[in-house]
N, C-alpha and C positions, 0 to 999 in steps of 0.2 A: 982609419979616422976620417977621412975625406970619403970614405963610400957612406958612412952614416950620415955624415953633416947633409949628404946629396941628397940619402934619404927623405931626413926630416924637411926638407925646403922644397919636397917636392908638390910642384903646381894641381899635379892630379888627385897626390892623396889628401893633402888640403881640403881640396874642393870637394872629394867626396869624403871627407867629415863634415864637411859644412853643410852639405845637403842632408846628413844623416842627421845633424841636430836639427835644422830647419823641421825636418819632417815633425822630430818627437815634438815641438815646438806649436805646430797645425795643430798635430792630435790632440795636445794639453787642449786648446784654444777652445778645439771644434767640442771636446766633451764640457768645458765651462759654460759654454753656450747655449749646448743641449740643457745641459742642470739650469742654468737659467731661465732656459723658455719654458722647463719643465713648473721651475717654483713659478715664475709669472702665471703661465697659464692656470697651476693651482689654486694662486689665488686670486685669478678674475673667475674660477668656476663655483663661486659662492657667493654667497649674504646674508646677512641678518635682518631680521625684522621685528622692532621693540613694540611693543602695548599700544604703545601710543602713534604706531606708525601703520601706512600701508604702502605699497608697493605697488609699480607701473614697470612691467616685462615690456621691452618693446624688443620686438623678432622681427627684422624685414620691416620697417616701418610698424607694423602692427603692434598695439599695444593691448596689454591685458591686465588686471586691477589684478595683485595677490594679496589678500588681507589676514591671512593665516600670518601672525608673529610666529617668530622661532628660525631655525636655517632651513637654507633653500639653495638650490643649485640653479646652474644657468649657466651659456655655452658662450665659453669667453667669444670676445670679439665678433661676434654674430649677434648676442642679445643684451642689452643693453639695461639696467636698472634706476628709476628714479623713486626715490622713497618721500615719500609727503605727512606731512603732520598734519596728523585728525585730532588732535586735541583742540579746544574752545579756544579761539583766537581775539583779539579786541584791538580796536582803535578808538580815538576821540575824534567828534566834527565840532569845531568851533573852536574860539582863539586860545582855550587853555594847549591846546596841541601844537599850534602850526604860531602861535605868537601874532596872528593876524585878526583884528576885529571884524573885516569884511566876511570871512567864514561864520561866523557867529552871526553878525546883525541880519535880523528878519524884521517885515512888516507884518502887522498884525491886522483882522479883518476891523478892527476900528481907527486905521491908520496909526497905528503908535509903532516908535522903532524898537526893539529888545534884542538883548546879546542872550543867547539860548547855548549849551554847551550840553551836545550828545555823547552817550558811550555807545559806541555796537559790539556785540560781540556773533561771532561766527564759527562755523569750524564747517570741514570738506568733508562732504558724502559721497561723490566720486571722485576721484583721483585722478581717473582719467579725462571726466571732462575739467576738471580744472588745470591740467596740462595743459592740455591739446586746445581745448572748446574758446579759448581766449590766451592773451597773450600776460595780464596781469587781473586775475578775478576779485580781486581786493581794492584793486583803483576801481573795477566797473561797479563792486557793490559799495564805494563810498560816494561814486558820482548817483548811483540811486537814492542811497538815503539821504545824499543833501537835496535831492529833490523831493521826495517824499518828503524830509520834512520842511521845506520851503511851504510846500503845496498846505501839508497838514498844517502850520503856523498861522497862515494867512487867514485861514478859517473861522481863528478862534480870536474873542477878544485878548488885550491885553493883560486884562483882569485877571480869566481862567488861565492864560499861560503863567503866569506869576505865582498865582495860588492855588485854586480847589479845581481847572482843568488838566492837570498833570496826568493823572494817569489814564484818562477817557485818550487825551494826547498822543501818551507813549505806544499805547494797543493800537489806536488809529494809522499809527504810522510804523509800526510795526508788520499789519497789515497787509498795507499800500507795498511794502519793502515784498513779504513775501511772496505777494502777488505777481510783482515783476521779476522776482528772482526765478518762480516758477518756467514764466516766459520765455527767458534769456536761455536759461539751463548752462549755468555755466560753472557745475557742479559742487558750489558753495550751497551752505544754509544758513538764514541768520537764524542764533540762540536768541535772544533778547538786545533793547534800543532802550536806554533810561536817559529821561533829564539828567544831566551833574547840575547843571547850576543855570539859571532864567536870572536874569538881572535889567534894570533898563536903563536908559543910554547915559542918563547923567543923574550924580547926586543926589538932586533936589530930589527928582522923580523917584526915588529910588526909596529916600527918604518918606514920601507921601504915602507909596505901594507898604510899605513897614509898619506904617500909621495905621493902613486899612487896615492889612493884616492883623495888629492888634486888635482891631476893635471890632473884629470878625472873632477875633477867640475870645474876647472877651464877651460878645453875643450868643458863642456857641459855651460857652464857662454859663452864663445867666442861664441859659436855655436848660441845661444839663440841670441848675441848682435849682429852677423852677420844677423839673420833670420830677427831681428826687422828693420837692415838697410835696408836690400831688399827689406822689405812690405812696409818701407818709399819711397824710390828711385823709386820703379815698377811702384807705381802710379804717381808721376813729371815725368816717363820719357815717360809714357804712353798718360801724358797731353799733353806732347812736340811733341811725336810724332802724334797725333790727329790738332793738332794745324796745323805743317809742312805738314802733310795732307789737310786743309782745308784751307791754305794760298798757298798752290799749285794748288789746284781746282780752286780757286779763281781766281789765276793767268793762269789758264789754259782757264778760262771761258773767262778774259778779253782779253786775245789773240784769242779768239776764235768771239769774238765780236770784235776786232778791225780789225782783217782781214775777218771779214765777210761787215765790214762798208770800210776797202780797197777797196773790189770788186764789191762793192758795186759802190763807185766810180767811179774805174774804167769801171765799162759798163756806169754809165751815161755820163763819159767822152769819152768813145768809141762811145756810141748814138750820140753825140755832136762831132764830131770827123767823122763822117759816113757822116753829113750833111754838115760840111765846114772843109773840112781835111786841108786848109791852114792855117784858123783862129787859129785853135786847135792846131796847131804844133807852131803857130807862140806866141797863148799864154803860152803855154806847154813852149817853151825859154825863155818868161822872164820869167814865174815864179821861173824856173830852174835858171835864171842867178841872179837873186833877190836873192836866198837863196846863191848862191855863191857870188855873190861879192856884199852884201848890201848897198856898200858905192859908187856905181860903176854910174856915169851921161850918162845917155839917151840921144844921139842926135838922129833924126830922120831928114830924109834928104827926103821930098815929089817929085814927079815925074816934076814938075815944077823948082826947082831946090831950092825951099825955105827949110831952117834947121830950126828945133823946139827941145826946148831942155826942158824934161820931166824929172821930181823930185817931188815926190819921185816914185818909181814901183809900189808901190801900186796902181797906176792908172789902170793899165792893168789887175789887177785881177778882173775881175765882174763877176756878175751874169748868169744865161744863159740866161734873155731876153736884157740883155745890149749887151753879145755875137752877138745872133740874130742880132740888131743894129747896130753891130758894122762889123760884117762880112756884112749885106745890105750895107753901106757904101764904106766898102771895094771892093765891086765886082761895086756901082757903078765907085769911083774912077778907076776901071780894065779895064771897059769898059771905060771912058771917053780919058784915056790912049791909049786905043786901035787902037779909035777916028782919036785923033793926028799923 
């Protein structure tokens, strides 16, 4: 009994249990560790990359733009990854953003004050210079566009900033923006710079600019209701005048055909006229005295001394072979006249 007890209390075998569990103890430890650095290391040797993103590898300081979306690898703790949004970005310049009216208020090229309230909108074509190339590229292109559009406001009267120069404006200073962003290269691009809102500095003023404005659309309303009159009128008065044209022709033709059929006449009556110049003159009279006195009685008083009394005159108008006939006759009665 006393040699076991001595056993178990012994100082040595003790101590080498306790180093045997210490050990299996390390080994647990050292293979947690392992598995650990192994799942760490796992997953720093990857990443994703969405639609709307691209990606800056930096190896040893050096950076490299990866724009391919989808997974990608990379060596943990050696290379390092920052992902940037390329989608359309935006801010406002003037006091609807920042609550301050001094961002806003501009002078105009005819000294008047006006609160002007811009949109920009942007998005990043390099990635890497918008890292690296500056420290915040979004302050440097809002500290441009408030000067571009300072520059640009000043330009223009009060008037066109308020009303009909907006958009000659917003291109103008649009511009001027991508001009100096070219410059700078600080791997932004602006998309578009629009008016929100032009207002001017007090009430009253604000109220008069309202006034114009109306009576500017109501100028270009008159203008518009005149234009439509005239495209109506142009053509009735164009129809009128084609019409009065071709009732003129008309009338030009018919005289033209009536005294072609006068002269006509008259050479047949001059033919006829050539051949018995007394017959012709003498019917040439009554016709002449027929249309003058229609109601007018015919005697006729023969070389015998007998009177005959003719009604109505249309007797004496005939033909030319009745003529013929009638001048034969004539010239025998001349001669039988003669005769006696």
């Amino acid at each position: 009994m006393f040699g076991t007890k001595k056993t178990e209390n012994d100082p040595a075998r003790n101590m080498a249990k306790a180093k045997k569990g210490s050990g299996k103890g390390k080994h647990i430890a050292a293979v947690v560790i392992v598995i650990a650095a192994v799942l760490i290391l796992a997953g720093q040797s990857y990443y994703t990359i969405k639609e709307e993103e691209q990606a800056v590898v930096c190896t040893f300081g050096s950076p490299k733009a990866v724009t391919t979306p989808g997974l990608h690898f990379k060596i943990p703790f050696i290379q390092t990854v920052t992902k940037v949004n390329t989608t359309i970005q935006g801010f406002s310049i003037g006091y609807h953003s920042t609550g301050e009216e001094a961002d806003a208020l501009m002078i105009t090229s005819d000294y008047n004050f006006i609160f002007v309230d811009f949109y920009a909108e942007y998005r990043v074509t390099d990635p890497v210079r918008a890292l690296y190339a500056s420290e915040d590229p979004e302050l440097i292109l809002r500290n441009i566009a408030q000067n571009c559009i300072r520059t640009t406001i000043g330009s223009y009267t009060v008037d066109s900033v308020l009303t009909t120069g907006k958009n000659e404006i917003q291109s103008n200073i649009k511009q001027l923006i991508l001009d100096k962003l070219e410059e700078y290269d600080i791997g932004i691009q602006l998309v578009n710079i629009t008016i929100q809102d032009a207002t001017p500095p007090t009430t009253e003023v604000e109220n008069a600019f309202k006034e114009v404005e109306t009576a500017k659309q109501g100028k270009e309303t008159a203008l518009n209701n005149a234009n439509k009159y005239r495209n109506e009128q142009i053509p009735n008065a164009e129809a009128q005048a084609d019409k009065i044209l071709q009732d003129a022709e008309a009338e030009k033709q018919e005289r033209i055909n009536e005294a072609n059929g006068q002269v006509a006449r008259f050479n047949s009556m001059y033919q006829e006229y050539v051949k018995y110049p007394d017959v012709t003159k003498k019917r040439m009279f009554y016709e002449a005295m027929e249309e003058v006195l229609p109601e007018i009685k015919v005697v006729i008083q023969g070389g015998d001394g007998t009177t005959s009394t003719v009604l109505p005159l249309d007797s004496f108008v005939t033909n030319d072979s009745s003529i013929d006939a009638a001048s034969a006759d004539a010239e025998a009665e001349d001669a039988s006249a003669d005769e006696e």
